[in-house]
N, CA and C atoms as a LAMMPS dump frame, in Angstrom:
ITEM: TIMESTEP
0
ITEM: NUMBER OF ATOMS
675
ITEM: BOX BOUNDS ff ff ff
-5.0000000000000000e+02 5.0000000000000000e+02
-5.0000000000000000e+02 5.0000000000000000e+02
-5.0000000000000000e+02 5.0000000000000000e+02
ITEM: ATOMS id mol type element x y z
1 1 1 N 292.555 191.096 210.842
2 1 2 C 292.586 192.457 210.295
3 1 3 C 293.714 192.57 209.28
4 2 1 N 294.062 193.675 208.446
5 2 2 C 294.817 193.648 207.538
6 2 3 C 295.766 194.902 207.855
7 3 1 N 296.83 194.637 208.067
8 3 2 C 298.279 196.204 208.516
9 3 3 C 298.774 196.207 207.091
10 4 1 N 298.913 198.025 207.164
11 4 2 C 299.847 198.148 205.902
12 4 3 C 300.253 199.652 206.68
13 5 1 N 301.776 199.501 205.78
14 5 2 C 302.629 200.911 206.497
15 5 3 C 302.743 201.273 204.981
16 6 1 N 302.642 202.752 205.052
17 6 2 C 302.483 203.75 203.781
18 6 3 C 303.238 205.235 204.78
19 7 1 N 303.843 205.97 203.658
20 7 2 C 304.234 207.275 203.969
21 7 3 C 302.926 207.982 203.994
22 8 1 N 303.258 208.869 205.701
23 8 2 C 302.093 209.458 205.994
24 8 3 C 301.875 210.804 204.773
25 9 1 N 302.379 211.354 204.232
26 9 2 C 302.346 212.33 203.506
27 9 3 C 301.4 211.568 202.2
28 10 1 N 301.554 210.051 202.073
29 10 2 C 300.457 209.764 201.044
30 10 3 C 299.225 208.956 201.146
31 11 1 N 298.783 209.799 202.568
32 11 2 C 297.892 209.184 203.263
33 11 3 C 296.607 209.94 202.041
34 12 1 N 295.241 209.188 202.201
35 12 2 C 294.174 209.783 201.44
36 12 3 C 292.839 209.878 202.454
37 13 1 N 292.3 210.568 202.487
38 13 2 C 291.216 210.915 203.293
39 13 3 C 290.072 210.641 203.087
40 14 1 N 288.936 210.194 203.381
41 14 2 C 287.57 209.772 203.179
42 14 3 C 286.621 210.725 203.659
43 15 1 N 286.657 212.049 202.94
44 15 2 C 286.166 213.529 202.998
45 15 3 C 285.564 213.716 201.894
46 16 1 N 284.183 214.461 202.222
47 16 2 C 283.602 215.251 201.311
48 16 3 C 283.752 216.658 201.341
49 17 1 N 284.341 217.341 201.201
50 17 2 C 284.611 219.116 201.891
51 17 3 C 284.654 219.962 200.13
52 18 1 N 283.831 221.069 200.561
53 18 2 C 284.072 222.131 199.487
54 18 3 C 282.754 222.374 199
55 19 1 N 281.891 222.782 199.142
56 19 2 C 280.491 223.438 198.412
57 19 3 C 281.12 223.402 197.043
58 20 1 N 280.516 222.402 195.667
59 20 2 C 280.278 222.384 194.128
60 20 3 C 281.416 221.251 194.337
61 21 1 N 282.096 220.844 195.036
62 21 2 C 283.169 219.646 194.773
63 21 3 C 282.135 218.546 194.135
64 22 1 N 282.6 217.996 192.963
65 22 2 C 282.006 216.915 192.63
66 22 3 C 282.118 215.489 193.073
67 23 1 N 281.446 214.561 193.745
68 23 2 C 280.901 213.414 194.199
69 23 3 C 281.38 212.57 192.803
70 24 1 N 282.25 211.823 192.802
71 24 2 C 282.526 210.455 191.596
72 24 3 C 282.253 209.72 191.981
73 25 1 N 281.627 208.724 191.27
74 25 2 C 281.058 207.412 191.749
75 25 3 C 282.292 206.541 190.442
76 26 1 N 282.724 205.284 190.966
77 26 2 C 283.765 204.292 190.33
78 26 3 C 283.762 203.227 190.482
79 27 1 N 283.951 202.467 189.395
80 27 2 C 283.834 200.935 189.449
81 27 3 C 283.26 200.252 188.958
82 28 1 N 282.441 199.241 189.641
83 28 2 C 281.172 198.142 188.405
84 28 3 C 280.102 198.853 189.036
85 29 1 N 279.366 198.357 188.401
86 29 2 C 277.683 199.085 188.417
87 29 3 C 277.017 198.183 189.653
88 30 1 N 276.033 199.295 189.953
89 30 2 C 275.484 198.55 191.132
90 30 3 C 274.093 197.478 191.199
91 31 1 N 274.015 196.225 191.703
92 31 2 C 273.083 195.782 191.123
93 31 3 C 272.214 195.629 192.808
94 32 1 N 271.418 194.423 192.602
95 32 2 C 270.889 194.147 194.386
96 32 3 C 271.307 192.63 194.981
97 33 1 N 272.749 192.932 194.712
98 33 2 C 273.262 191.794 195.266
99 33 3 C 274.112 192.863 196.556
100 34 1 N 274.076 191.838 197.762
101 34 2 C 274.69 192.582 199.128
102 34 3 C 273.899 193.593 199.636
103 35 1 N 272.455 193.772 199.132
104 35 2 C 271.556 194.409 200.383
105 35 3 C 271.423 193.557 201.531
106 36 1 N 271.715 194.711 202.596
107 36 2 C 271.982 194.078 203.602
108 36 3 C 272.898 193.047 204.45
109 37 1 N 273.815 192.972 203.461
110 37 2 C 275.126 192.555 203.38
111 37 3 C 275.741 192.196 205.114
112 38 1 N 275.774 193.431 205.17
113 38 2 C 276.353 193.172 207.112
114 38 3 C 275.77 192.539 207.737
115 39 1 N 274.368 192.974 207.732
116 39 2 C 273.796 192.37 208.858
117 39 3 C 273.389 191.06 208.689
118 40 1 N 273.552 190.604 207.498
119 40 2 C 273.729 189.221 207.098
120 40 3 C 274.238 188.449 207.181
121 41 1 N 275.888 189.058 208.026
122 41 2 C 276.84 188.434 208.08
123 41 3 C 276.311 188.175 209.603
124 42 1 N 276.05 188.488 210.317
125 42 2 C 275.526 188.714 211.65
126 42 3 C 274.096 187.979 212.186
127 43 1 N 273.74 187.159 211.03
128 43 2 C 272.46 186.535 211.293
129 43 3 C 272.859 184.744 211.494
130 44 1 N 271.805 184.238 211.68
131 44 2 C 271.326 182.894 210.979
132 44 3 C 270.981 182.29 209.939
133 45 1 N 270.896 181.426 209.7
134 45 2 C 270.878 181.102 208.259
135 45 3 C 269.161 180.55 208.5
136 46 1 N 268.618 180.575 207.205
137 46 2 C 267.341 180.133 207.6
138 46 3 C 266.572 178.982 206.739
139 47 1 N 265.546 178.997 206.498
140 47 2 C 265 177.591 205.246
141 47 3 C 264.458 178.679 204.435
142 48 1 N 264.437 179.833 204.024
143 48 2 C 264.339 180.571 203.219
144 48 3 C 266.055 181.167 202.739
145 49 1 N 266.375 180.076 202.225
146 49 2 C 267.83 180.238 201.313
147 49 3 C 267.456 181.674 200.255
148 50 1 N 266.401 181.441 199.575
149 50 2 C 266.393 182.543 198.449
150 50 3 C 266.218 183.687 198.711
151 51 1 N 265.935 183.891 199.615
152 51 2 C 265.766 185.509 200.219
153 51 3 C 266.855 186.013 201.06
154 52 1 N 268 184.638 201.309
155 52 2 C 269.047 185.347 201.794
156 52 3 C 270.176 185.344 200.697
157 53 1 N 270.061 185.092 199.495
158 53 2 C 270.991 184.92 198.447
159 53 3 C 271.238 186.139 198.083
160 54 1 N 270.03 187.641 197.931
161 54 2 C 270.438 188.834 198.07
162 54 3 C 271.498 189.206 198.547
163 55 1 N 271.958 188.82 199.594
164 55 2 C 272.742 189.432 200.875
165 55 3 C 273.927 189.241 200.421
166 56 1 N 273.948 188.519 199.462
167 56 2 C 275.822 188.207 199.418
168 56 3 C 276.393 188.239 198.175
169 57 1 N 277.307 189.145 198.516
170 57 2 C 277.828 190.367 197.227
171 57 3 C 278.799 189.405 196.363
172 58 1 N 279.142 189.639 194.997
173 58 2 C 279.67 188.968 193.548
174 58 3 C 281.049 189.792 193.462
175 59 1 N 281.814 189.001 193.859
176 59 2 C 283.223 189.778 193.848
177 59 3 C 283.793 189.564 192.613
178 60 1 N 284.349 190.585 191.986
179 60 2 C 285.447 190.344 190.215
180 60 3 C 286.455 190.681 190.966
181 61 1 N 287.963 189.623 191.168
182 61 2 C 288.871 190.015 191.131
183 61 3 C 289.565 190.538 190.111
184 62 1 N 289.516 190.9 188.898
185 62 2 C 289.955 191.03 188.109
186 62 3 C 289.684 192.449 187.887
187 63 1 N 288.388 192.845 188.517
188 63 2 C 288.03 194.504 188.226
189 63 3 C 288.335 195.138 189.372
190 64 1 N 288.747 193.973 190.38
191 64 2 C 289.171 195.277 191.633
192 64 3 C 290.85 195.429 191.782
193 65 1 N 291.309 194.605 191.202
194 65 2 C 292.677 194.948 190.483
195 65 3 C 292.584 196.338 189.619
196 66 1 N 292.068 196.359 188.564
197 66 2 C 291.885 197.137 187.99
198 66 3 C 291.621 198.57 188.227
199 67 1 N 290.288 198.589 189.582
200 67 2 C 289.911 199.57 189.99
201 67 3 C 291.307 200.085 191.337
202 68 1 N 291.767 199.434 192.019
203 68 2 C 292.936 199.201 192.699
204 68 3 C 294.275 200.281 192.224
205 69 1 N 294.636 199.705 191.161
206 69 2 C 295.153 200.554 189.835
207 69 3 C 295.26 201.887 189.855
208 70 1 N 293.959 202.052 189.414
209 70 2 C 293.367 203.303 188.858
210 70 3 C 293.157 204.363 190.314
211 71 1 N 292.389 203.729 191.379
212 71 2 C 292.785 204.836 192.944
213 71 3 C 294.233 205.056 193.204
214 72 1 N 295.378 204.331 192.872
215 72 2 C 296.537 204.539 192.936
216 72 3 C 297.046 205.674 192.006
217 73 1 N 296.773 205.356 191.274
218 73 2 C 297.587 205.913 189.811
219 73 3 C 296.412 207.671 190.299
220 74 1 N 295.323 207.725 190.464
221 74 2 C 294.674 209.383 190.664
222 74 3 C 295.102 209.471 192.242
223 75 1 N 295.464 208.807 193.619
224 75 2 C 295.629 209.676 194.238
225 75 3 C 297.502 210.063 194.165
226 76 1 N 297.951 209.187 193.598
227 76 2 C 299.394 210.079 192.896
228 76 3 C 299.405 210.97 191.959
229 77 1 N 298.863 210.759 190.965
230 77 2 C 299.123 211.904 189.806
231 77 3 C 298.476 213.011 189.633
232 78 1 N 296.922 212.417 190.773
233 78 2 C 296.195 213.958 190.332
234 78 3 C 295.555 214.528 192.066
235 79 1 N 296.525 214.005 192.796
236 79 2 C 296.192 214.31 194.655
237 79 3 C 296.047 215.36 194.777
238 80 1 N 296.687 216.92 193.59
239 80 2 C 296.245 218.133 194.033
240 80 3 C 294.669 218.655 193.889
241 81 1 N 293.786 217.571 193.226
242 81 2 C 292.493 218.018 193.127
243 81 3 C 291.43 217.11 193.531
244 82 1 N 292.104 215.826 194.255
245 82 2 C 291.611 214.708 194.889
246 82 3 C 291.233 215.14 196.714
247 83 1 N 289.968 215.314 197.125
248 83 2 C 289.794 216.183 197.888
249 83 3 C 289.897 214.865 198.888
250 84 1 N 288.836 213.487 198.758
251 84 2 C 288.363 212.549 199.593
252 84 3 C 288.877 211.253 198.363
253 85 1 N 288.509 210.124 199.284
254 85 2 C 287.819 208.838 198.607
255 85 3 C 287.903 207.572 200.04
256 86 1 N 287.347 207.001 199.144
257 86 2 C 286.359 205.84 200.79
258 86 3 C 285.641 204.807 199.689
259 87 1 N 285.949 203.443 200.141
260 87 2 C 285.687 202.454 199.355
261 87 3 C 283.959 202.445 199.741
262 88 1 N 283.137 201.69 199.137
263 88 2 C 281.527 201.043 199.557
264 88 3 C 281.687 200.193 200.02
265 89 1 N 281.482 199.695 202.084
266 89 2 C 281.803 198.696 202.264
267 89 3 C 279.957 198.081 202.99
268 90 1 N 280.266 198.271 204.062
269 90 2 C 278.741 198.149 204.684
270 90 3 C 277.963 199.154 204.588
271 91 1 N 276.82 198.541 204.048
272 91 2 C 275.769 199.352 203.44
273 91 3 C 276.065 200.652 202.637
274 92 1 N 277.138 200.066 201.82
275 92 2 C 276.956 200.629 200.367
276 92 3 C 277.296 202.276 200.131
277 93 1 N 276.758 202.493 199.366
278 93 2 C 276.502 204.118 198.859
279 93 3 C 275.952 204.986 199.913
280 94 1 N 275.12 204.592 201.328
281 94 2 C 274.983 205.548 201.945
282 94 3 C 275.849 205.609 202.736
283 95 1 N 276.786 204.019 203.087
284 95 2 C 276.953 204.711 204.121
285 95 3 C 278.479 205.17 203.669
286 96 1 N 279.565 204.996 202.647
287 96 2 C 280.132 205.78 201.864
288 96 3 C 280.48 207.447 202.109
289 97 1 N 279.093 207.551 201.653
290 97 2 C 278.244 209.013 201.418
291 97 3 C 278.462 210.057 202.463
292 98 1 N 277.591 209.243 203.3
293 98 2 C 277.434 209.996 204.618
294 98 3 C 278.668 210.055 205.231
295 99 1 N 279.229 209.023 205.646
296 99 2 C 280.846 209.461 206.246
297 99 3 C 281.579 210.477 206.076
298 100 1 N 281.524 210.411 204.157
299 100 2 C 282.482 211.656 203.793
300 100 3 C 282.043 213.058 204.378
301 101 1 N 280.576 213.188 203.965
302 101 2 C 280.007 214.594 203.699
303 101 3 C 280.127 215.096 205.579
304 102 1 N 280.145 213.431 206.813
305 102 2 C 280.318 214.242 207.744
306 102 3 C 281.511 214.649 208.428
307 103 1 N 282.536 213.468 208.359
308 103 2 C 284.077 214.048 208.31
309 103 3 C 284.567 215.324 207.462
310 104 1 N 283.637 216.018 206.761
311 104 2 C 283.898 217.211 206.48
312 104 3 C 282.901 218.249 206.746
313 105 1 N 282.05 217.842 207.763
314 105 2 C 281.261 218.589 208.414
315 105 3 C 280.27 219.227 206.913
316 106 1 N 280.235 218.772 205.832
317 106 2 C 279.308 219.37 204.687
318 106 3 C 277.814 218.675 204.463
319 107 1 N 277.308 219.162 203.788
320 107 2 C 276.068 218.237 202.95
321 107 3 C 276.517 217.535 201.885
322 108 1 N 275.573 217.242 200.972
323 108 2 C 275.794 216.151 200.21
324 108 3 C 273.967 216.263 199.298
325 109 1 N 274.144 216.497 197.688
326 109 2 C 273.314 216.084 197.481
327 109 3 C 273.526 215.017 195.798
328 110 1 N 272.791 214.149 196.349
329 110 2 C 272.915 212.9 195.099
330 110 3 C 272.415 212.111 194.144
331 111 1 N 271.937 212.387 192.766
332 111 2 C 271.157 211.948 192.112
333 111 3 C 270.958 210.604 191.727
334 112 1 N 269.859 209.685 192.069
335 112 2 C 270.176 208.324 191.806
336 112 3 C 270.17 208.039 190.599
337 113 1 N 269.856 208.517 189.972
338 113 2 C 269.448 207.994 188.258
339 113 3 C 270.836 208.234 187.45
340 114 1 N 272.099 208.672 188.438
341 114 2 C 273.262 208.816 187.919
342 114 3 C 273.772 207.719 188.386
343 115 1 N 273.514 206.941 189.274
344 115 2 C 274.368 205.929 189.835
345 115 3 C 274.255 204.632 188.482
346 116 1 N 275.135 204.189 188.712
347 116 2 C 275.517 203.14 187.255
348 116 3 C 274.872 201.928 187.549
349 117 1 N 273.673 201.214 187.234
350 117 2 C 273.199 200.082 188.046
351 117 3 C 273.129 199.349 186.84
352 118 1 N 273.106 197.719 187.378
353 118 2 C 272.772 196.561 186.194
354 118 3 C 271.94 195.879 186.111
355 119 1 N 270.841 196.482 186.946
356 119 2 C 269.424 196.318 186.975
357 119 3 C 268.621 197.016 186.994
358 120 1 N 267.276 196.707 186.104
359 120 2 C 266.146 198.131 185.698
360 120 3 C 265.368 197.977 186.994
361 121 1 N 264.525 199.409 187.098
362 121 2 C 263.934 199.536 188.028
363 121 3 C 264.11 199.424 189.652
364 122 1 N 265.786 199.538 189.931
365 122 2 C 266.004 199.328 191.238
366 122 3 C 264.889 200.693 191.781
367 123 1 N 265.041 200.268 193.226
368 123 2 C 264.355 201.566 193.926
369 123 3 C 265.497 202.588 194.717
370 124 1 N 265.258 203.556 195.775
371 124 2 C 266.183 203.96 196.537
372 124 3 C 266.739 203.219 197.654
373 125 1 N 265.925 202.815 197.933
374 125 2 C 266.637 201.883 199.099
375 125 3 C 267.514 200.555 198.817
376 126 1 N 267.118 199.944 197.449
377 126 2 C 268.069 199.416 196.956
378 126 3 C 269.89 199.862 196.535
379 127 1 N 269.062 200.916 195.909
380 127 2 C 270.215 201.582 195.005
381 127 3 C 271.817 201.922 196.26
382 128 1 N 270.853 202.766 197.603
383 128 2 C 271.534 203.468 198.634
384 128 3 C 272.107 201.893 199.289
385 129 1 N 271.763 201.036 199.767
386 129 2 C 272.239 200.009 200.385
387 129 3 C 273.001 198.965 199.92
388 130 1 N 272.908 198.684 198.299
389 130 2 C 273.646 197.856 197.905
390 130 3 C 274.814 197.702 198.078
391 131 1 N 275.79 196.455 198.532
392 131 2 C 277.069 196.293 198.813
393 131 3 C 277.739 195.994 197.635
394 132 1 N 276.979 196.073 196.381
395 132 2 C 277.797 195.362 195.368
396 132 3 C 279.655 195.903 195.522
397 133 1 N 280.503 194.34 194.55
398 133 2 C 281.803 194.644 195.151
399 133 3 C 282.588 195.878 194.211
400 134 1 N 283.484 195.977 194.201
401 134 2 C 284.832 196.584 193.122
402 134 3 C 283.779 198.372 193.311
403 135 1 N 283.582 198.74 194.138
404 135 2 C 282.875 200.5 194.242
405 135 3 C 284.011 201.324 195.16
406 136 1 N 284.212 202.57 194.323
407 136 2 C 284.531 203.585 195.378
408 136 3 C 284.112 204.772 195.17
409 137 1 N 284.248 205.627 195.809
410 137 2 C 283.332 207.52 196.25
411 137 3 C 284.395 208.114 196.474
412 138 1 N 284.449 209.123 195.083
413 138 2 C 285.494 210.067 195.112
414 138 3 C 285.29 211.362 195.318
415 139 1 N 285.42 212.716 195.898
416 139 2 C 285.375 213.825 195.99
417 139 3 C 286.252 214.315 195.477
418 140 1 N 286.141 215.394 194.39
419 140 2 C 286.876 215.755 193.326
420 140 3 C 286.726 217.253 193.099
421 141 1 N 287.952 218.388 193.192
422 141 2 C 287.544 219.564 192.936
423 141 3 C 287.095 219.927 191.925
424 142 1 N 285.751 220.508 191.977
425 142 2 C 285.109 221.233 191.305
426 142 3 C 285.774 221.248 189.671
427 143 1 N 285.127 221.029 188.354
428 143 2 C 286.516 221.548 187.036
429 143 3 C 287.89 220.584 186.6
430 144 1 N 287.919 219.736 187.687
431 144 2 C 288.823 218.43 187.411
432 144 3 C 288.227 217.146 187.284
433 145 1 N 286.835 217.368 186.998
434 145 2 C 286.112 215.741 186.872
435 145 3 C 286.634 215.256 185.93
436 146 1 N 286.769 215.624 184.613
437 146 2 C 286.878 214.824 183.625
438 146 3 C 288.363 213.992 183.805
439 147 1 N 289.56 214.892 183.911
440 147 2 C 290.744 214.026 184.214
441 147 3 C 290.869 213.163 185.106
442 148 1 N 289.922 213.119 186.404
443 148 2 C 289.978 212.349 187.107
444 148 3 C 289.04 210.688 186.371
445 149 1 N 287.744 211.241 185.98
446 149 2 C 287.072 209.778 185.32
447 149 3 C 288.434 209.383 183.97
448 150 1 N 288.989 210.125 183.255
449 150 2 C 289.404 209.419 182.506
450 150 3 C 290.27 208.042 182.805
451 151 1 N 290.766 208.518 184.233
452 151 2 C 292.232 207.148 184.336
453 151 3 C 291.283 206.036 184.746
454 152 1 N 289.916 206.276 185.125
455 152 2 C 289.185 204.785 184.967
456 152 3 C 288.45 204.258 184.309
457 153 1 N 287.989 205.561 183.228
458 153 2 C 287.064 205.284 182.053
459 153 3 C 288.517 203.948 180.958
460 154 1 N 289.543 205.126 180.815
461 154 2 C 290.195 203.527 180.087
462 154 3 C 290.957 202.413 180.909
463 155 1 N 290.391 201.854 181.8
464 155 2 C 290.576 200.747 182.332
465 155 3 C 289.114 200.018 182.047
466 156 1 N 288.061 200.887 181.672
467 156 2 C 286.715 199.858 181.525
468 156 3 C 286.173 199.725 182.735
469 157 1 N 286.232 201.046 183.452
470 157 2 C 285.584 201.042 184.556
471 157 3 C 284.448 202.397 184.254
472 158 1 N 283.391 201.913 185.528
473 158 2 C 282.287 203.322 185.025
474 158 3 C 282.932 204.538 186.657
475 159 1 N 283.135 205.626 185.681
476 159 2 C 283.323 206.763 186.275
477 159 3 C 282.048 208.07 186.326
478 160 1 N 281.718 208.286 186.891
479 160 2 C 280.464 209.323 187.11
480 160 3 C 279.892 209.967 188.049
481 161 1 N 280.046 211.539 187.689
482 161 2 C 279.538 212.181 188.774
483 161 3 C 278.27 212.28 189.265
484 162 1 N 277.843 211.919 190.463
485 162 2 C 276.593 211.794 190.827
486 162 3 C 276.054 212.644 191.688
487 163 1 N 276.62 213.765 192.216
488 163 2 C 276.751 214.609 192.985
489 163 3 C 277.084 215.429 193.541
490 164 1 N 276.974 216.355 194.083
491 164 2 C 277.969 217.609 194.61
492 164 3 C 277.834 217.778 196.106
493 165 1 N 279.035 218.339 196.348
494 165 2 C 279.008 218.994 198.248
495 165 3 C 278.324 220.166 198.027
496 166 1 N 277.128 220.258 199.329
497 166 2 C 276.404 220.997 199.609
498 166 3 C 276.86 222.318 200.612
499 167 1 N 276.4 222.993 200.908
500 167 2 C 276.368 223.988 202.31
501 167 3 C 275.81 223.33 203.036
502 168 1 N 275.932 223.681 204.345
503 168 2 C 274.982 223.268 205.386
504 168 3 C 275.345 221.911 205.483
505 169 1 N 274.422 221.435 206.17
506 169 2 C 274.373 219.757 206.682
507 169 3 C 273.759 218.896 206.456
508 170 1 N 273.203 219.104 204.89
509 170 2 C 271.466 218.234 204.788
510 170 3 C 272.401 217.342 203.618
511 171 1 N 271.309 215.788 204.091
512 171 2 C 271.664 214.845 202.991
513 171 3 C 270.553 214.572 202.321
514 172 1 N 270.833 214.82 201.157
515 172 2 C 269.58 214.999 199.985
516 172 3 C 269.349 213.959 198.905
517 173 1 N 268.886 213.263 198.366
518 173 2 C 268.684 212.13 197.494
519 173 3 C 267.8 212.726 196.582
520 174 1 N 267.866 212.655 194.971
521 174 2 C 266.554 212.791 193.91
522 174 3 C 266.882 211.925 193.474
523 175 1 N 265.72 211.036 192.805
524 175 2 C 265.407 210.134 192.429
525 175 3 C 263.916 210.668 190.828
526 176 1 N 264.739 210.595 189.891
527 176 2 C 263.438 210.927 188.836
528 176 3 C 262.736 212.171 188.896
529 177 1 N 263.157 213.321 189.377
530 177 2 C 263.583 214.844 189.542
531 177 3 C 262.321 215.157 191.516
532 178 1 N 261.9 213.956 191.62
533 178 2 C 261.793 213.858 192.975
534 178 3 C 262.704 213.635 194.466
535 179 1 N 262.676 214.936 195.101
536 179 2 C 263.316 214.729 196.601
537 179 3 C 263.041 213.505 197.277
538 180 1 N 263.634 212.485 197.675
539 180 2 C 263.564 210.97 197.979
540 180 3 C 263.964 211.222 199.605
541 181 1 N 264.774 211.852 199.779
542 181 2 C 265.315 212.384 201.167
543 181 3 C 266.202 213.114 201.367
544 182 1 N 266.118 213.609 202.681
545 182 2 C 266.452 214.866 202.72
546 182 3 C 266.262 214.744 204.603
547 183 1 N 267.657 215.001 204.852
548 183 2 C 267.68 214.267 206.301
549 183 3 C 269.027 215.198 206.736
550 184 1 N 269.256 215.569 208.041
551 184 2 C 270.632 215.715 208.775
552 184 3 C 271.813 214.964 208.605
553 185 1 N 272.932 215.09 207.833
554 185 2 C 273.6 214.216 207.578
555 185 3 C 273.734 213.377 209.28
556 186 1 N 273.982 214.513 210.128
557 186 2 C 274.32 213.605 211.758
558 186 3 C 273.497 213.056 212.178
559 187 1 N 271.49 212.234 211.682
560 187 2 C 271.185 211.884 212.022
561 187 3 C 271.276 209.969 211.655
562 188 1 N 272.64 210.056 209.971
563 188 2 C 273.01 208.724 209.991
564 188 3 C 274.318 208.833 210.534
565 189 1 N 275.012 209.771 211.555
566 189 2 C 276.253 208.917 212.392
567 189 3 C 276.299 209.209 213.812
568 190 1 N 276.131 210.855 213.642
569 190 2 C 276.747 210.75 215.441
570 190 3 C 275.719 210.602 216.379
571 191 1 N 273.852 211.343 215.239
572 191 2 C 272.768 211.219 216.365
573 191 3 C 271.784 209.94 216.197
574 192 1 N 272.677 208.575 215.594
575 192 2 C 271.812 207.374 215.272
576 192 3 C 271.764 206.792 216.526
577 193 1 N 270.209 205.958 216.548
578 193 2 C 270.388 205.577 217.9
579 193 3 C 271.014 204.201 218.282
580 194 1 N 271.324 204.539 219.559
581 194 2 C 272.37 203.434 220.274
582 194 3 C 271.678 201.919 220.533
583 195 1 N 271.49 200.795 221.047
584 195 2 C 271.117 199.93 221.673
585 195 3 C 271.945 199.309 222.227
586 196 1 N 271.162 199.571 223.603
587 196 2 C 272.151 198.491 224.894
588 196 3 C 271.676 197.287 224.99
589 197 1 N 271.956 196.327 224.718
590 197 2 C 271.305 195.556 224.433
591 197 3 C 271.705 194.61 226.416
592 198 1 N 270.503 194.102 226.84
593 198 2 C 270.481 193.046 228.122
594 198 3 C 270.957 191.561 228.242
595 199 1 N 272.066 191.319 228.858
596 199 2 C 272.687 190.295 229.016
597 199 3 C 271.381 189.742 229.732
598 200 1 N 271.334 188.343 229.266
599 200 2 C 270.52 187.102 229.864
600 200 3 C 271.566 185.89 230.209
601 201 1 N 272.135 185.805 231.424
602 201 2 C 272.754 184.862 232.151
603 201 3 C 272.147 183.381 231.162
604 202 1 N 272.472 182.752 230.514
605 202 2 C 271.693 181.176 230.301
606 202 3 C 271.649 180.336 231.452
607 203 1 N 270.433 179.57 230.877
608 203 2 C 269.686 178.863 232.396
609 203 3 C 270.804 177.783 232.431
610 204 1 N 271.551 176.885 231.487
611 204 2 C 272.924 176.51 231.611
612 204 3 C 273.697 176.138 232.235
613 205 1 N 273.536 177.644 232.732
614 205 2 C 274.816 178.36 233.632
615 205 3 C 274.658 178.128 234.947
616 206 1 N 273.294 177.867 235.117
617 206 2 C 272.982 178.465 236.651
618 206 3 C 273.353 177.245 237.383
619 207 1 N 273.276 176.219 236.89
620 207 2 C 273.743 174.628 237.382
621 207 3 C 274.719 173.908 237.284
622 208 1 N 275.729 174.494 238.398
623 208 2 C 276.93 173.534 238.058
624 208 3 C 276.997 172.121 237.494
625 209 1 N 278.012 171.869 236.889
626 209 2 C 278.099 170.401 235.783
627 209 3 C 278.826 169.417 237.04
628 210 1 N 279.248 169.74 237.802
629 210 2 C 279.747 168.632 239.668
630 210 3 C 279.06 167.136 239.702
631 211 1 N 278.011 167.217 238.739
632 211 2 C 276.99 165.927 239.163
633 211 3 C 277.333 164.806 237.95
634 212 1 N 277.79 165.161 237.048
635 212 2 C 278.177 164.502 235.533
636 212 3 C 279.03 163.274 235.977
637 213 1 N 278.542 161.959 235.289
638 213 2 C 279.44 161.232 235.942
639 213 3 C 279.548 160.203 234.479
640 214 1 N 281.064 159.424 234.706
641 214 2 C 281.687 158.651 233.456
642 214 3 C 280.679 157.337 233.37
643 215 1 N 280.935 156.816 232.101
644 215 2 C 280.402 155.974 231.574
645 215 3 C 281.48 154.786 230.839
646 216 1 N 281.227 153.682 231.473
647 216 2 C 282.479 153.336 230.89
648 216 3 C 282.122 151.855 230.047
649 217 1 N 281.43 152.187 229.017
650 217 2 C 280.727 150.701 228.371
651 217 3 C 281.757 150.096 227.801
652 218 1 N 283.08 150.948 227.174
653 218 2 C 284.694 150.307 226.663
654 218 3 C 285.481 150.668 227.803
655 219 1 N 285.83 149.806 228.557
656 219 2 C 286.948 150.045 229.382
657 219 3 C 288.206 150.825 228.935
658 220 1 N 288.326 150.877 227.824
659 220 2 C 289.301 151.348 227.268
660 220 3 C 289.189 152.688 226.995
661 221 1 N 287.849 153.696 227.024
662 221 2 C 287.964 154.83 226.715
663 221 3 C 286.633 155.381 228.068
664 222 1 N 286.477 156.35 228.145
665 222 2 C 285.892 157.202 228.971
666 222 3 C 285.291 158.197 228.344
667 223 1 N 283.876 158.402 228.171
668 223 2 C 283.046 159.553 227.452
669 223 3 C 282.027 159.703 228.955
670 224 1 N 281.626 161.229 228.652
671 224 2 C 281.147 161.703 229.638
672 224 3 C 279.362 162.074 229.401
673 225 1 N 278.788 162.057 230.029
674 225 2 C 277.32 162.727 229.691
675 225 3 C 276.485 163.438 231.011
């Protein structure tokens, strides 16, 4: 894991709060590299290499320096209108999204055709899941967007609002002036469902190893089977 000690007073929050607060999207553009990213990390590897090459996200150190920078430099200079921010880690833009809008108990609605991508024709489920690297989700009061994109527009980063805090609790997606979804924000955190998953003892196990006996074809060494 990674420790860092910071003065609590310049702590930053990963909140969406305020009906018209604007949603910033920051960083490199999103492509469909790191769909599915996590749970990829969590799998097997298989003889279909090319279909797992998706899964694993294109890191620029050089732009997350950059972008690094630039979250520093706005939640110091401009923290009085910096409401949230929360990096894109597993699964991307939603799940980003959703965190904020529910740690502030708000909605959230978000236009995809604003999100900055480097590929034509992604879909939503692309767009929402991608892990691509160097991304973060800013919540920004209402009337202060522009000063806030500027400190990353000149670093050569893409800054853009893609959204606003809602009333209520609904998480909303348009996509090409079509509603794409439109869901309970608490049905992606607190009311997702659980799995318990059933321990299976291995058959292994069930037979003590007491019976294993040495082999000694080099007198000189001892291997077991």
């Amino acid at each position: 894991m990674c420790v860092g000690v910071m003065d609590r007073d310049a702590i930053q929050r990963g909140r969406a709060a305020g009906a018209g607060n604007a949603i910033i999207y920051v960083g490199a553009k999103t492509g469909r590299d790191g769909i599915n990213g996590a749970s990829f990390a969590s799998a097997e590897f298989s003889d279909a290499a090319d279909a797992d090459r998706a899964a694993v996200q294109v890191g620029d150190p050089f732009m997350e320096k950059l972008l690094t920078d630039a979250c520093l430099d706005v939640s110091r200079a401009h923290r009085d209108v910096l409401v949230g921010i929360q990096d894109m880690g597993a699964a991307g833009l939603v799940s980003s999204s959703v965190e904020m809008a529910d740690k502030a108990g708000a909605g959230m609605l978000l236009d995809l055709d604003l999100v900055p991508q480097r590929e034509p024709g992604m879909t939503p489920y692309e767009i929402m899941l991608s892990e691509s690297q160097e991304r973060m989700l800013l919540c920004v009061q209402a009337g202060a967007e522009q000063e806030v994109m500027d400190v990353f527009t000149q670093s050569g980063l893409d800054a853009v609002v893609i959204g606003r805090v809602t009333d209520g609790q609904q998480y909303q997606l348009v996509q090409d002036g079509k509603l794409v979804c439109d869901v309970p924000v608490s049905l992606l955190t607190d009311d997702a469902p659980v799995y318990h998953q059933v321990g299976i003892r291995p058959e292994r196990l069930a037979h003590p190893a007491a019976d294993f006996e040495p082999v000694l074809d080099n007198p000189e060494a001892t291997c077991w089977t």
